[in-house]
N, C-alpha and C positions, 0 to 999 in steps of 0.2 A: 597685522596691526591689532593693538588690544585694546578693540572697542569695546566689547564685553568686561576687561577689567576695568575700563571707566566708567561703564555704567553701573559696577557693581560697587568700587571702590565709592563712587558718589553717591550710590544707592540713590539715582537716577531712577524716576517713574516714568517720565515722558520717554520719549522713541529717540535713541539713538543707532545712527546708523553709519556708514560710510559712500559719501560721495568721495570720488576719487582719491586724493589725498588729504580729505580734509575725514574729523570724526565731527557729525550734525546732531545735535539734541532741536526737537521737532516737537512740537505737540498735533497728533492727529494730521490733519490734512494744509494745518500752516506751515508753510517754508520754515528751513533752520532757525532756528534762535540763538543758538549757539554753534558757532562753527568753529574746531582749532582744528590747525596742520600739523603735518605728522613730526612737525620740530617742535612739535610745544606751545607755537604762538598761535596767541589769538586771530582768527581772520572776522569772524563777528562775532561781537560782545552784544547778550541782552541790556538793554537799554531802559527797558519799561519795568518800570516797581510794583507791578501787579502782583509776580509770582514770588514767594517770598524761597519755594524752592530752587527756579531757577536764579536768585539771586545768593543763595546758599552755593549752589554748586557752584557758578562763580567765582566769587571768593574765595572759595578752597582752592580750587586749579589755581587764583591766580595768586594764592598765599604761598603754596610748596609747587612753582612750577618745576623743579627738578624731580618729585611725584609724580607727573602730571605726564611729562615724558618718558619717564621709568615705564608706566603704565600703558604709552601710546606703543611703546617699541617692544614690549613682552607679547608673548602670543598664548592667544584665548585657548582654554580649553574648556571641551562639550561634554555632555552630558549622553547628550545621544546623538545620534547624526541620519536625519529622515531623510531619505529622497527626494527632491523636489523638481521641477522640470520649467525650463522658459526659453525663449531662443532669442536668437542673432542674428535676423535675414532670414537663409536658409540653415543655420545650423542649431539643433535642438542641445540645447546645454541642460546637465545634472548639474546639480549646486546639492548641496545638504544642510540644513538646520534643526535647531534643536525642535522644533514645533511650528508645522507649518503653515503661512495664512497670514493675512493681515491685522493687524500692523505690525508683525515682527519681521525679524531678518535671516535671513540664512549667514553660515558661518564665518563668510567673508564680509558680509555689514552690507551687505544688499537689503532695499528694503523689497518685501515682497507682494507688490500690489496683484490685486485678485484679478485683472485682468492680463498678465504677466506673468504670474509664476503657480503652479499647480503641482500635486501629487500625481498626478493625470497626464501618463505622457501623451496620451493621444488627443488629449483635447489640448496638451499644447501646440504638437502638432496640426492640430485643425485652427486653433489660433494663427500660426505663421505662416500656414497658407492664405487662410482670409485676411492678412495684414500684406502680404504680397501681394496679392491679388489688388485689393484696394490700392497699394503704392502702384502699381502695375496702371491701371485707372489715372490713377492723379497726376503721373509723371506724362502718362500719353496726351493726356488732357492739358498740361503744360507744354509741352514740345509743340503740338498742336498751334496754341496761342504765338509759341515763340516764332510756329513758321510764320504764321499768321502775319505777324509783326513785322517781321525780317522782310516778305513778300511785298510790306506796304514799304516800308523804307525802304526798299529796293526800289521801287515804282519812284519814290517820290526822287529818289537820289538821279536815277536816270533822267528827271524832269530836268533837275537841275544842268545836268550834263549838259541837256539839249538846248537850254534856256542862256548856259557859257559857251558854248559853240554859235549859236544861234545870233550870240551879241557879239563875238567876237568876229563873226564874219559880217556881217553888217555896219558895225563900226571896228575897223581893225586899226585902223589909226590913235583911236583913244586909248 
């Protein structure tokens, strides 16, 4: 996907990066502002007249969107390709980008948050084990509850049992 030639063809400052199928134009730590899918169309349009650039790039995508496509469906090329390291559960993932660190992206339009993704395989590694660990914690600590739960409405379903048995042989006629 050629996120990088829409940020480049838009001469886009803010963060563009790629959520699943869609390419995001972001500022900093606010959610997308610009979101289009990899067919070209709009999924959200900026709305607010503040940024006079985000409504620049606007316009243009949506003046030549046959561009706009050209551009999502050509594939970027790099400059350089750094190392970079983050995981998945238990599998420790290589990605590569051009300069590694927040707020940019690795080469597939990952953005790369500092808790996330590193130079440093081993402290990614020491990340996914302490996020395991924690998941490991949190999921016991719900099961837990759910017996919890289960065990009362258990209790209380057998009341009921006893309480329709109880009235039906006492009044079996009714």
């Amino acid at each position: 996907m050629g996120w990088k030639k829409v940020k480049e063809h838009y001469q886009i400052s803010h963060i563009v990066h790629v959520d699943g199928d869609s390419i995001c134009i972001r500022a900093n730590m606010q959610p997308a502002l610009i979101v289009v899918g990899t067919d070209g169309e709009f999924k959200k349009r900026y709305t607010n007249s503040d940024s006079e650039e985000l409504n620049r790039i606007q316009d243009e995508m949506s003046a030549d969107p046959a561009k706009l496509l050209e551009l999502i469906q050509a594939e970027d090329q790099f400059d350089k390709s750094v190392p970079v390291y983050t995981f998945e559960g238990a599998d420790i993932l290589e990605k590569y980008c051009e300069s590694p660190g927040w707020p940019r992206v690795t080469h597939a339009g990952e953005l790369m948050y500092p808790n996330l993704y590193s130079t440093d395989k081993n402290k990614v590694i020491l990340w996914a084990k302490r996020n395991a660990e924690r998941g490991l914690d949190v999921y016991t600590r719900m099961v837990d509850e759910a017996k919890a739960k289960l065990e009362g409405l258990q209790s209380d379903l057998e009341a009921q049992q006893r309480n329709c048995a109880k009235l039906k042989e006492l009044y079996p006629e009714e």
